[in-house]
PDB file of N, CA, C and O in Angstrom, chain B, residues numbered from 101:
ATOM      1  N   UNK B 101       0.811  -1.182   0.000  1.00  0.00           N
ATOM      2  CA  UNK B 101       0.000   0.000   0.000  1.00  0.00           C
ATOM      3  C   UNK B 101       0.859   1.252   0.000  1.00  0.00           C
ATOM      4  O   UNK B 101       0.395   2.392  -0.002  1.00  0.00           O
ATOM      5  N   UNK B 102       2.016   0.977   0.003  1.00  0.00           N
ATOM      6  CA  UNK B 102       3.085   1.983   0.152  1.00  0.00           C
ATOM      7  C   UNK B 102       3.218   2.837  -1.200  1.00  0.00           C
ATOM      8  O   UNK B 102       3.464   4.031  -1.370  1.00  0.00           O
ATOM      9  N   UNK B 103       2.928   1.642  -2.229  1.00  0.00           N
ATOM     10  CA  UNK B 103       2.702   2.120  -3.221  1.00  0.00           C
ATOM     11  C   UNK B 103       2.424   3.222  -4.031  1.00  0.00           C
ATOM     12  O   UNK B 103       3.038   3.790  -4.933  1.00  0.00           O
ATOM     13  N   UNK B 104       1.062   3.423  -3.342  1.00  0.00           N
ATOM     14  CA  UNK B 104      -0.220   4.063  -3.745  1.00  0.00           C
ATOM     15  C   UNK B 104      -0.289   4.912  -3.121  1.00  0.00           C
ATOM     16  O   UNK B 104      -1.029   5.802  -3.540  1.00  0.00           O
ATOM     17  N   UNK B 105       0.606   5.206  -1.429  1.00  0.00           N
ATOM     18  CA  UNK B 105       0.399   6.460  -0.414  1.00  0.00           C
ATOM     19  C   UNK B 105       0.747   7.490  -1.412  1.00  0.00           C
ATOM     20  O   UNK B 105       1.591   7.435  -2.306  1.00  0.00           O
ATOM     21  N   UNK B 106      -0.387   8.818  -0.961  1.00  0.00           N
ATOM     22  CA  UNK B 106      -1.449   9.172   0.233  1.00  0.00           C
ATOM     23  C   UNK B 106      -2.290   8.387  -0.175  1.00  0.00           C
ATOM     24  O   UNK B 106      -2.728   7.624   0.686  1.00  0.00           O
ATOM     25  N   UNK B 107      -2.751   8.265  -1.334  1.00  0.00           N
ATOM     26  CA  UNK B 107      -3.784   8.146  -1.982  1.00  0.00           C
ATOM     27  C   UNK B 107      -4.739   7.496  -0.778  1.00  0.00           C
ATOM     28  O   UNK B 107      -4.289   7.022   0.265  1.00  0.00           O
ATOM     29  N   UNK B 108      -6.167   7.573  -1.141  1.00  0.00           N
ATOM     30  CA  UNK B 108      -6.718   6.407  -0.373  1.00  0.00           C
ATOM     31  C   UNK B 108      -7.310   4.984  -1.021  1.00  0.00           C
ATOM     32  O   UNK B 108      -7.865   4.811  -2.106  1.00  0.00           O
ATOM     33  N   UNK B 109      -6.954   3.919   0.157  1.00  0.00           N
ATOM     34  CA  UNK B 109      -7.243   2.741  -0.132  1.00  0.00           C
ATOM     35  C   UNK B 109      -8.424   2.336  -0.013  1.00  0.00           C
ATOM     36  O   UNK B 109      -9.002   2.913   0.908  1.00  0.00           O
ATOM     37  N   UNK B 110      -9.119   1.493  -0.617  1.00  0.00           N
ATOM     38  CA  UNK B 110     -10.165   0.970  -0.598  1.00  0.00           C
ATOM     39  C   UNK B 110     -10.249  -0.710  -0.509  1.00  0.00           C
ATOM     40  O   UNK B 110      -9.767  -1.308  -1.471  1.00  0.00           O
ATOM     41  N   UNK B 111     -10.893  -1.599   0.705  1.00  0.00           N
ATOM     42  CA  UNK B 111     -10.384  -2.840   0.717  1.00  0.00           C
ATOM     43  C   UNK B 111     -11.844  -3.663   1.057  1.00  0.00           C
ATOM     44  O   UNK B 111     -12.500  -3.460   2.079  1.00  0.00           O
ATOM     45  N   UNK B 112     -12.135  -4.429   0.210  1.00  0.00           N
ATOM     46  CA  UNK B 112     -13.436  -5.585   0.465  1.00  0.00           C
ATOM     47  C   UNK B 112     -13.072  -6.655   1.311  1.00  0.00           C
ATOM     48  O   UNK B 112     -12.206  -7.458   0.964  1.00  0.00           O
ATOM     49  N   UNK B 113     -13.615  -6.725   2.308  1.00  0.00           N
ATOM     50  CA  UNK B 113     -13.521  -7.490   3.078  1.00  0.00           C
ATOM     51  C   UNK B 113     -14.409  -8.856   3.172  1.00  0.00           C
ATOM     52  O   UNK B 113     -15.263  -9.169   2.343  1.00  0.00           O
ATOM     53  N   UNK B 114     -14.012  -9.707   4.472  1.00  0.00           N
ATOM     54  CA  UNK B 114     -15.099 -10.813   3.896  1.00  0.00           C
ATOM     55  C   UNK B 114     -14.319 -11.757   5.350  1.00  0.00           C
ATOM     56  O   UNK B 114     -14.930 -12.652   5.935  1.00  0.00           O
ATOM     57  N   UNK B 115     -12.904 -11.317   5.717  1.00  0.00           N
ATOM     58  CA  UNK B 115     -12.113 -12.171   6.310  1.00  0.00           C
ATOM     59  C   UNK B 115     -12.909 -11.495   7.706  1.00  0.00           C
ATOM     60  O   UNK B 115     -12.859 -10.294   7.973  1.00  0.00           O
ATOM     61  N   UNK B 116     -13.756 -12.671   8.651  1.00  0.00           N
ATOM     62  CA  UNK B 116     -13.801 -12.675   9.822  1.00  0.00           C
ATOM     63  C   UNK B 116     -12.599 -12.049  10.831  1.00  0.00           C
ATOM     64  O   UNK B 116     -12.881 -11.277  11.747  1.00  0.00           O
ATOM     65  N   UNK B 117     -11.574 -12.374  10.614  1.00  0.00           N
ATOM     66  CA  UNK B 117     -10.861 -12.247  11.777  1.00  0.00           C
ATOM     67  C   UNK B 117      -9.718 -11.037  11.501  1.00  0.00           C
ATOM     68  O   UNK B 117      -8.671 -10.912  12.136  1.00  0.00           O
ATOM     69  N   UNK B 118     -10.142 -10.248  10.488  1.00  0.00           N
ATOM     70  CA  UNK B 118      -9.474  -8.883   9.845  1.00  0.00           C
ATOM     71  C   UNK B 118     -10.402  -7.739  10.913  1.00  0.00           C
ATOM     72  O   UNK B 118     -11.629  -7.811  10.847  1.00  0.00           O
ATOM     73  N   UNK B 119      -9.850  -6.847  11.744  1.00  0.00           N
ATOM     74  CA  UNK B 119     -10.346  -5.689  11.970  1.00  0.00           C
ATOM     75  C   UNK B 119     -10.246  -4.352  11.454  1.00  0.00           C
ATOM     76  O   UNK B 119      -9.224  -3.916  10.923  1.00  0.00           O
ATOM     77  N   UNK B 120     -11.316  -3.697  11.613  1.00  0.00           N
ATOM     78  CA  UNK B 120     -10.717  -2.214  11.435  1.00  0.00           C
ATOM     79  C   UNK B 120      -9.724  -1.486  11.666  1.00  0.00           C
ATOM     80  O   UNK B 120      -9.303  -0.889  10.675  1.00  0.00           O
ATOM     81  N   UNK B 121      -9.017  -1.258  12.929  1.00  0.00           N
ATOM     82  CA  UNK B 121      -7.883  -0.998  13.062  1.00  0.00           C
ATOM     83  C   UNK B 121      -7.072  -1.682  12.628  1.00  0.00           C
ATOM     84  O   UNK B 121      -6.042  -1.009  12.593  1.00  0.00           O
ATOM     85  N   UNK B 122      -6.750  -3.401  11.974  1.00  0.00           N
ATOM     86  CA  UNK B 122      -5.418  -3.275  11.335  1.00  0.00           C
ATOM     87  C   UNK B 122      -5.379  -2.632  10.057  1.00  0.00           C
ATOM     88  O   UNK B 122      -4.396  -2.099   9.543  1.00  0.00           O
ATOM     89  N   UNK B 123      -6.851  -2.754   9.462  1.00  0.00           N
ATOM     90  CA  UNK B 123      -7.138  -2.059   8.007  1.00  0.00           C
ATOM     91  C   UNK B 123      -6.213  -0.838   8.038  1.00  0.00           C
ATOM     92  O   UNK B 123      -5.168  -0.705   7.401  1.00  0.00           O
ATOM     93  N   UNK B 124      -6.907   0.236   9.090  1.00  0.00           N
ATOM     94  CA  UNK B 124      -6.751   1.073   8.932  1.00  0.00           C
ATOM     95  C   UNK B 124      -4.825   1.623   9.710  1.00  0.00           C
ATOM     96  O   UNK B 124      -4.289   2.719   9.877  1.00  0.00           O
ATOM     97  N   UNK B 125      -4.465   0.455   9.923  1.00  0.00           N
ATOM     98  CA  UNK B 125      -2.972   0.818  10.457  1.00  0.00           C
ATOM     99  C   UNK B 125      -2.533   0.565   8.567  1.00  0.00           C
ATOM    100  O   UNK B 125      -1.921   1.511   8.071  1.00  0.00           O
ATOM    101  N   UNK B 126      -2.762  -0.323   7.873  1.00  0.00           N
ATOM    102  CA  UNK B 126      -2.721  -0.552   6.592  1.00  0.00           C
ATOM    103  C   UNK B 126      -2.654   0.791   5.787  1.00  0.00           C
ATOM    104  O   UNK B 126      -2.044   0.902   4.723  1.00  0.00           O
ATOM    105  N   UNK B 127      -3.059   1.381   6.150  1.00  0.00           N
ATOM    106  CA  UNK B 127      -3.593   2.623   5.349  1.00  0.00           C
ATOM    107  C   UNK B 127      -5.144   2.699   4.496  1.00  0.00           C
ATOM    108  O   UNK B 127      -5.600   3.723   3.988  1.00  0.00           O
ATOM    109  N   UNK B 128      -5.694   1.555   4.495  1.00  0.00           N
ATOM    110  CA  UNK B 128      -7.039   1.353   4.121  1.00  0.00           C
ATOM    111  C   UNK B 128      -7.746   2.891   4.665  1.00  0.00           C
ATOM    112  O   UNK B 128      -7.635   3.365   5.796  1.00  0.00           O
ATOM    113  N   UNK B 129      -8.421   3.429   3.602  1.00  0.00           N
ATOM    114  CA  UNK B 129      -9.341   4.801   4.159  1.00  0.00           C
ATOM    115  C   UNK B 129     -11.045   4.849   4.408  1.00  0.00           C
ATOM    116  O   UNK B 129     -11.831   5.644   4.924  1.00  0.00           O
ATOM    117  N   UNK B 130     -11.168   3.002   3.467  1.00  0.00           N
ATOM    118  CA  UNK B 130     -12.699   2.653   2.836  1.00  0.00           C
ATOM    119  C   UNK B 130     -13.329   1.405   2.876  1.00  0.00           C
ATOM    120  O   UNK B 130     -13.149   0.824   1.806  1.00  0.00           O
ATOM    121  N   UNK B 131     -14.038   0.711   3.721  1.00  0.00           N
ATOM    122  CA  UNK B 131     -13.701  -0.311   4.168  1.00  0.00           C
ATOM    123  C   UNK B 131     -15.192  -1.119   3.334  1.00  0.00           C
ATOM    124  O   UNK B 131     -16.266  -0.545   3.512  1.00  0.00           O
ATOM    125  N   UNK B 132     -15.189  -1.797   2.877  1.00  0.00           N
ATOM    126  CA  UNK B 132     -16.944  -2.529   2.161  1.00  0.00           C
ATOM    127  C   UNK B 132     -16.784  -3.983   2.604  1.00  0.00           C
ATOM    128  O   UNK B 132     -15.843  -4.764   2.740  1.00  0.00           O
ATOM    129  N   UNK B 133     -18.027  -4.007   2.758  1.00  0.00           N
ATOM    130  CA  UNK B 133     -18.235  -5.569   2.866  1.00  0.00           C
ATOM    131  C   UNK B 133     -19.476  -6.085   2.203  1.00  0.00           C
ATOM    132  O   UNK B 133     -20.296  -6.737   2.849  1.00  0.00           O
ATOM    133  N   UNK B 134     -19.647  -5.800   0.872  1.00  0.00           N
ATOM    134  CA  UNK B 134     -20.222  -6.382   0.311  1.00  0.00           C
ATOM    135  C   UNK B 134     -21.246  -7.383   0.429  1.00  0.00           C
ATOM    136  O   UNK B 134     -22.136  -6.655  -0.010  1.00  0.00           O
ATOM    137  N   UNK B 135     -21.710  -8.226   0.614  1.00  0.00           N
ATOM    138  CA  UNK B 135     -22.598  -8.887   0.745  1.00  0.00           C
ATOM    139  C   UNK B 135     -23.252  -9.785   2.020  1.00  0.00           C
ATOM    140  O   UNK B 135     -24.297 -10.374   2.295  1.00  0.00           O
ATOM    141  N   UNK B 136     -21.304  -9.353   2.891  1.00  0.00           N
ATOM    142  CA  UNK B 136     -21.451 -10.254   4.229  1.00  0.00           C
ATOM    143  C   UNK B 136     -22.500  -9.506   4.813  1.00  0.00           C
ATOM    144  O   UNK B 136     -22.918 -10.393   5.557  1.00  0.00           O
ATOM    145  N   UNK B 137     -23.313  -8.445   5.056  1.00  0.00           N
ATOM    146  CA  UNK B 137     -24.609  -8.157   6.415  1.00  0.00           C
ATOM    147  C   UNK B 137     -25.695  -8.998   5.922  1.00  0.00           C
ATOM    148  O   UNK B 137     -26.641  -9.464   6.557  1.00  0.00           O
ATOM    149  N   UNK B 138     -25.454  -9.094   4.896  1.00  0.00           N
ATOM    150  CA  UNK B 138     -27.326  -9.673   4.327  1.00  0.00           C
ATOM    151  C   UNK B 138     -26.891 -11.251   4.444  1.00  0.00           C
ATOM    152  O   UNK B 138     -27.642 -12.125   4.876  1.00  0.00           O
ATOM    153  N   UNK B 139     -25.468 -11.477   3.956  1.00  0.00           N
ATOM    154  CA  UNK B 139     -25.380 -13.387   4.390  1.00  0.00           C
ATOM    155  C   UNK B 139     -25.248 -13.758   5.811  1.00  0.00           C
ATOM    156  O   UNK B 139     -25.283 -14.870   6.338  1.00  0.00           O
ATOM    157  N   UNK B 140     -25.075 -12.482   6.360  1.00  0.00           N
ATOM    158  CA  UNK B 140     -25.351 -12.721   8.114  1.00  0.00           C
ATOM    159  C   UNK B 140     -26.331 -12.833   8.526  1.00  0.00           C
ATOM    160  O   UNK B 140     -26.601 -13.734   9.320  1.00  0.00           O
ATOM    161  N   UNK B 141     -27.185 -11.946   8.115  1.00  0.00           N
ATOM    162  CA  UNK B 141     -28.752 -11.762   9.003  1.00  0.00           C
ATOM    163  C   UNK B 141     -29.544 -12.981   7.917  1.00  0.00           C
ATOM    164  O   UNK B 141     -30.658 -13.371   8.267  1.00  0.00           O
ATOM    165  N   UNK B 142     -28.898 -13.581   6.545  1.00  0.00           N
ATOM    166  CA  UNK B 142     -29.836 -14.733   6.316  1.00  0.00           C
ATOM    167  C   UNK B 142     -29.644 -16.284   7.281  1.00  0.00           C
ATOM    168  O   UNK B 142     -30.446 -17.194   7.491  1.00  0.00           O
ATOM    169  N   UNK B 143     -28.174 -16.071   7.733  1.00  0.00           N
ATOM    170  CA  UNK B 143     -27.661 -17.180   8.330  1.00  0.00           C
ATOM    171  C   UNK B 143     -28.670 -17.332   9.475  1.00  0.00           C
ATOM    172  O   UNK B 143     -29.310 -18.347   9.751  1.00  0.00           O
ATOM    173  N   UNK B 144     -28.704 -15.847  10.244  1.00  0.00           N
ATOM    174  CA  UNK B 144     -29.851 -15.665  11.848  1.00  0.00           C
ATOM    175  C   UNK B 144     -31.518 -16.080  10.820  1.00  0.00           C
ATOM    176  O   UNK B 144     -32.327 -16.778  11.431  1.00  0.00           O
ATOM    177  N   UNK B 145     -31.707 -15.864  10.116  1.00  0.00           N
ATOM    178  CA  UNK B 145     -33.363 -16.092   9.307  1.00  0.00           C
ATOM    179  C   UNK B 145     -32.937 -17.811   9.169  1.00  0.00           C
ATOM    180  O   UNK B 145     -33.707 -18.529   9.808  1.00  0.00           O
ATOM    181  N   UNK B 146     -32.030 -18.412   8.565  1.00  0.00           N
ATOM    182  CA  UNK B 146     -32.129 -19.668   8.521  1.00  0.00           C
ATOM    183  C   UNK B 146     -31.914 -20.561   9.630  1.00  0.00           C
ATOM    184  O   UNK B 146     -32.724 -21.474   9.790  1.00  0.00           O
ATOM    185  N   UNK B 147     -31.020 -20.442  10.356  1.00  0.00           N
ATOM    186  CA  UNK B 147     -31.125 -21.202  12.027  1.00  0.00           C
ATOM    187  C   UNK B 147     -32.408 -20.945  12.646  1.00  0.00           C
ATOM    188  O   UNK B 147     -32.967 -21.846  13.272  1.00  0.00           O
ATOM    189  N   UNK B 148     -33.056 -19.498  12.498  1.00  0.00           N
ATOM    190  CA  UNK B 148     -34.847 -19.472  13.301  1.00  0.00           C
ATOM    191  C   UNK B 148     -35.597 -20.357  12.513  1.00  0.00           C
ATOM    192  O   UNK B 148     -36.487 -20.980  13.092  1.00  0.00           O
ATOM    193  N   UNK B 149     -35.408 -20.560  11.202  1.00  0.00           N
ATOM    194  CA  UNK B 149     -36.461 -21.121  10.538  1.00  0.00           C
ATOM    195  C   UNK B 149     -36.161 -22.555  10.774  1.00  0.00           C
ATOM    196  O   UNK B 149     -37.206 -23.206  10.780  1.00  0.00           O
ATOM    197  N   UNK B 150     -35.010 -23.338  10.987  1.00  0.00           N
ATOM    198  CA  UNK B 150     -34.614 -24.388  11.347  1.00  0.00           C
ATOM    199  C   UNK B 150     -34.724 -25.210  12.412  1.00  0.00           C
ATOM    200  O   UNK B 150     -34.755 -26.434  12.541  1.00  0.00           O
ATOM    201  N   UNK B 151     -34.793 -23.994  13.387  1.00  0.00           N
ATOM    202  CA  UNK B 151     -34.718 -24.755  15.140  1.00  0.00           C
ATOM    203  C   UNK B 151     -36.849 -24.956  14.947  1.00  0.00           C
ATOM    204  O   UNK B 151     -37.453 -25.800  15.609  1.00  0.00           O
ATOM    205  N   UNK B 152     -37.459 -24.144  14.099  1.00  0.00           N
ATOM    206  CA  UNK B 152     -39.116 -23.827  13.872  1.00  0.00           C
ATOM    207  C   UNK B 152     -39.499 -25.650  13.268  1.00  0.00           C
ATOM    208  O   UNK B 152     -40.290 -26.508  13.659  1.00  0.00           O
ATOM    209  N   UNK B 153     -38.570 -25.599  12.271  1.00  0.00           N
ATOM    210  CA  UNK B 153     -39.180 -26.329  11.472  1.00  0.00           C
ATOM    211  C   UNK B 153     -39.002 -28.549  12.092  1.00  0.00           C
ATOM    212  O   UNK B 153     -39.646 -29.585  11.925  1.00  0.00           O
ATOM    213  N   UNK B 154     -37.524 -28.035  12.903  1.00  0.00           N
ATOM    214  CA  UNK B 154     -36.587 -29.198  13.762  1.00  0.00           C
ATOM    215  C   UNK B 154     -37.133 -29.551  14.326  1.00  0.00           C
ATOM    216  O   UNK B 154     -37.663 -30.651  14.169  1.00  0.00           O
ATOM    217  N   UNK B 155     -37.356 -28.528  15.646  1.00  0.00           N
ATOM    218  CA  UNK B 155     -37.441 -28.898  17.325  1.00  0.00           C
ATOM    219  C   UNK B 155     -39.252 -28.309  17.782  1.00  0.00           C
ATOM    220  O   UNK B 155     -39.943 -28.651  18.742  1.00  0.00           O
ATOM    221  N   UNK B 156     -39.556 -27.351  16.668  1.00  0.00           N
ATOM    222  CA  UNK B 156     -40.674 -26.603  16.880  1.00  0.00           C
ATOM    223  C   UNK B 156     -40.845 -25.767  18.055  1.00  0.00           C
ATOM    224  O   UNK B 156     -41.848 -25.348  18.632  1.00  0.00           O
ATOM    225  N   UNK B 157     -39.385 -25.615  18.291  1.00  0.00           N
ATOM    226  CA  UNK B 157     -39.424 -24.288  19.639  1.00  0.00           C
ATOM    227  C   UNK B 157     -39.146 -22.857  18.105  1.00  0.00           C
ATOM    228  O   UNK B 157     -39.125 -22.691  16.886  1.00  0.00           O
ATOM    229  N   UNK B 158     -38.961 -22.040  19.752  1.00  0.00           N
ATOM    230  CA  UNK B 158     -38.923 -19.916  19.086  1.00  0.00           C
ATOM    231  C   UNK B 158     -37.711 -19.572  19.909  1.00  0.00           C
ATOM    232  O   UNK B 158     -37.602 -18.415  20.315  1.00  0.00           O
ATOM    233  N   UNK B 159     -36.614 -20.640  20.249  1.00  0.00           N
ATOM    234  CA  UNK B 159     -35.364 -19.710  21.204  1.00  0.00           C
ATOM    235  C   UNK B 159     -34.371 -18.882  20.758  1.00  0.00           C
ATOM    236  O   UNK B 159     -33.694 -18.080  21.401  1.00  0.00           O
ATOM    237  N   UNK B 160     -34.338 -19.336  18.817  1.00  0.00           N
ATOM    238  CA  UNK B 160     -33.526 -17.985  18.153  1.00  0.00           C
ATOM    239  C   UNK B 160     -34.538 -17.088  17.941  1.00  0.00           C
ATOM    240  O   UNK B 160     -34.230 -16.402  16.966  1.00  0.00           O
ATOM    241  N   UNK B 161     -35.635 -16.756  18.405  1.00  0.00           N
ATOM    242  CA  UNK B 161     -35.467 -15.347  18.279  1.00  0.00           C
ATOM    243  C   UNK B 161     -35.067 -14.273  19.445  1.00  0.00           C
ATOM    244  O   UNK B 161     -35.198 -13.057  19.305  1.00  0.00           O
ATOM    245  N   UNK B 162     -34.610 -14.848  20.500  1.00  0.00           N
ATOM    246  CA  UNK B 162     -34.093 -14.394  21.684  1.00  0.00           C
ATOM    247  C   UNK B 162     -32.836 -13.468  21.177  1.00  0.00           C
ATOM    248  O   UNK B 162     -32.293 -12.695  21.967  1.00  0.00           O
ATOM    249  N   UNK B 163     -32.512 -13.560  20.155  1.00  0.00           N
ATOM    250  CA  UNK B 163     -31.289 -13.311  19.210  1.00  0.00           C
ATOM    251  C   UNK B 163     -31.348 -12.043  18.575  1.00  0.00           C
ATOM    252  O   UNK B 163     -30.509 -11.207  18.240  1.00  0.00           O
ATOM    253  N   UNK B 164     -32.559 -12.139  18.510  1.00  0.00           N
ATOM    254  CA  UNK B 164     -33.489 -10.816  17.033  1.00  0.00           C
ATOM    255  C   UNK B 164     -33.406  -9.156  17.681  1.00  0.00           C
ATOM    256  O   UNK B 164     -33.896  -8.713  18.720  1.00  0.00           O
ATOM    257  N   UNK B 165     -32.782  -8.635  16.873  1.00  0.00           N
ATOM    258  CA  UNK B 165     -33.288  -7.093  17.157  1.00  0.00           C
ATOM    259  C   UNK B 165     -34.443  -6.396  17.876  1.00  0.00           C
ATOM    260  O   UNK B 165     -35.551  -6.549  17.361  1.00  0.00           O
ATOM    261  N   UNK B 166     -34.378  -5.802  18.767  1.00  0.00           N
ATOM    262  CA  UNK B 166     -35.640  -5.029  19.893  1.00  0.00           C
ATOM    263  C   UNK B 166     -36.033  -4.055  18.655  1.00  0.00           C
ATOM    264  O   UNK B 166     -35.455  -3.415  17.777  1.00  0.00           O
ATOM    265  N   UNK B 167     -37.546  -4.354  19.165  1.00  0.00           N
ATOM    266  CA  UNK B 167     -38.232  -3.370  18.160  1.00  0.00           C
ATOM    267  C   UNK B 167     -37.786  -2.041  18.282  1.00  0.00           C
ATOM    268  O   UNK B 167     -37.393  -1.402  17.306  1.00  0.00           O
ATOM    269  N   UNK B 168     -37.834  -1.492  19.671  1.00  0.00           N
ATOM    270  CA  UNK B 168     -37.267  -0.030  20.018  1.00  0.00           C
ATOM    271  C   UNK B 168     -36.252   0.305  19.318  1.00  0.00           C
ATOM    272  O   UNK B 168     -36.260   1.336  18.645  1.00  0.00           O
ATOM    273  N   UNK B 169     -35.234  -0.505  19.369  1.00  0.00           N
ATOM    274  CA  UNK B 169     -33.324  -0.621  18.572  1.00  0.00           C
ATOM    275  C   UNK B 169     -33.969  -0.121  17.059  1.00  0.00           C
ATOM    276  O   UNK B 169     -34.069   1.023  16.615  1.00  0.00           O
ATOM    277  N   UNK B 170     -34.338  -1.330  16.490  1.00  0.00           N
ATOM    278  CA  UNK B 170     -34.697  -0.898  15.387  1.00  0.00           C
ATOM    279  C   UNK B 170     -35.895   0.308  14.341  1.00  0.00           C
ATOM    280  O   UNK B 170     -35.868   0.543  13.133  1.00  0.00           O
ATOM    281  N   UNK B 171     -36.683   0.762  15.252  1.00  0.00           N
ATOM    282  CA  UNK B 171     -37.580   2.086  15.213  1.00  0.00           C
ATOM    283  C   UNK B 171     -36.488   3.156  15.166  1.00  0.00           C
ATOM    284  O   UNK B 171     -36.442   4.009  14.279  1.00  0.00           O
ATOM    285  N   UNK B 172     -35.651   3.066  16.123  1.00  0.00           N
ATOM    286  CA  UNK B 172     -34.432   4.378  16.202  1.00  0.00           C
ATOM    287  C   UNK B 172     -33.569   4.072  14.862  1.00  0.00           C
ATOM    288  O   UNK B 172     -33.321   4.917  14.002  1.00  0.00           O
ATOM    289  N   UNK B 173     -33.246   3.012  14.843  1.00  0.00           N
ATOM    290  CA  UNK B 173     -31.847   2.896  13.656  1.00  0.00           C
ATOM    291  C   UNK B 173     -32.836   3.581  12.271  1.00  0.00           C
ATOM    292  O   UNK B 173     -32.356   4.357  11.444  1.00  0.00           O
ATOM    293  N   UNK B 174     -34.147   3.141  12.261  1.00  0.00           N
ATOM    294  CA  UNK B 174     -34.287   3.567  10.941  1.00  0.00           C
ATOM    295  C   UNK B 174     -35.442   4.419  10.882  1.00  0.00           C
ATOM    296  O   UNK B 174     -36.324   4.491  10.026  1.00  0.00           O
ATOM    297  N   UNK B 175     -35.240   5.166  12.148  1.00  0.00           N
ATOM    298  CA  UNK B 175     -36.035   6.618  12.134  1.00  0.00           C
ATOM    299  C   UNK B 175     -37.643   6.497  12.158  1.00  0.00           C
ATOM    300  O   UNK B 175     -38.263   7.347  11.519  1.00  0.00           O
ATOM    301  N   UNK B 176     -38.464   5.360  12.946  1.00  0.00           N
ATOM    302  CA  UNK B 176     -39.446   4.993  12.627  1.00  0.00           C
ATOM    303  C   UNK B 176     -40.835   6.192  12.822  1.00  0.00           C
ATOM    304  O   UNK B 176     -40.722   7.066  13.682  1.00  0.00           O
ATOM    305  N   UNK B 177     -41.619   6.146  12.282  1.00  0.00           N
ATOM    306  CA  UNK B 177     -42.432   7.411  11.801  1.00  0.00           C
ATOM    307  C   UNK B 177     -43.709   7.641  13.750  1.00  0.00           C
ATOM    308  O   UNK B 177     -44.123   6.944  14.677  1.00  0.00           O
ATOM    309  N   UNK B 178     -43.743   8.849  13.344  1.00  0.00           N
ATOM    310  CA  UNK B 178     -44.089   9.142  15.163  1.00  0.00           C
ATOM    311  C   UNK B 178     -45.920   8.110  15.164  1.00  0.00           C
ATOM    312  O   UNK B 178     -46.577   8.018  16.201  1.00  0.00           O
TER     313      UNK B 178
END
């Protein structure tokens, strides 16, 4: 990346065990992760639908976002 200094870097991520701060000791300025939030929150939709369809319990949703949490994150209407 020495390369390319100042410039800024831009780096897709995907590696679990990569943090922000080493990115950004890297010189990384832009950090994406592409597709991993939505293959995360399908992974949490497919284990609920699994333990539903398995065991016929509801204990992943103990897991799930508070309605309150989510009204604030996305500004929910008064």
């Amino acid at each position: 990346m020495k390369a390319i200094a100042p410039k800024p870097f831009n780096v897709l991520t995907v590696q679990p065990t990569m943090t922000v701060q080493h990115l950004a000791s890297l010189g990384v300025r832009r950090i994406s992760v592409g597709g991993s939030l939505a293959r995360t929150a399908w992974a949490g939709f497919m284990q609920a639908a699994q333990e539903i369809a398995g065991q016929g319990t509801f204990t992943a949703f103990a897991n799930g976002a508070k309605g309150g949490e989510l009204n604030k994150l996305f500004g929910a209407w008064p």
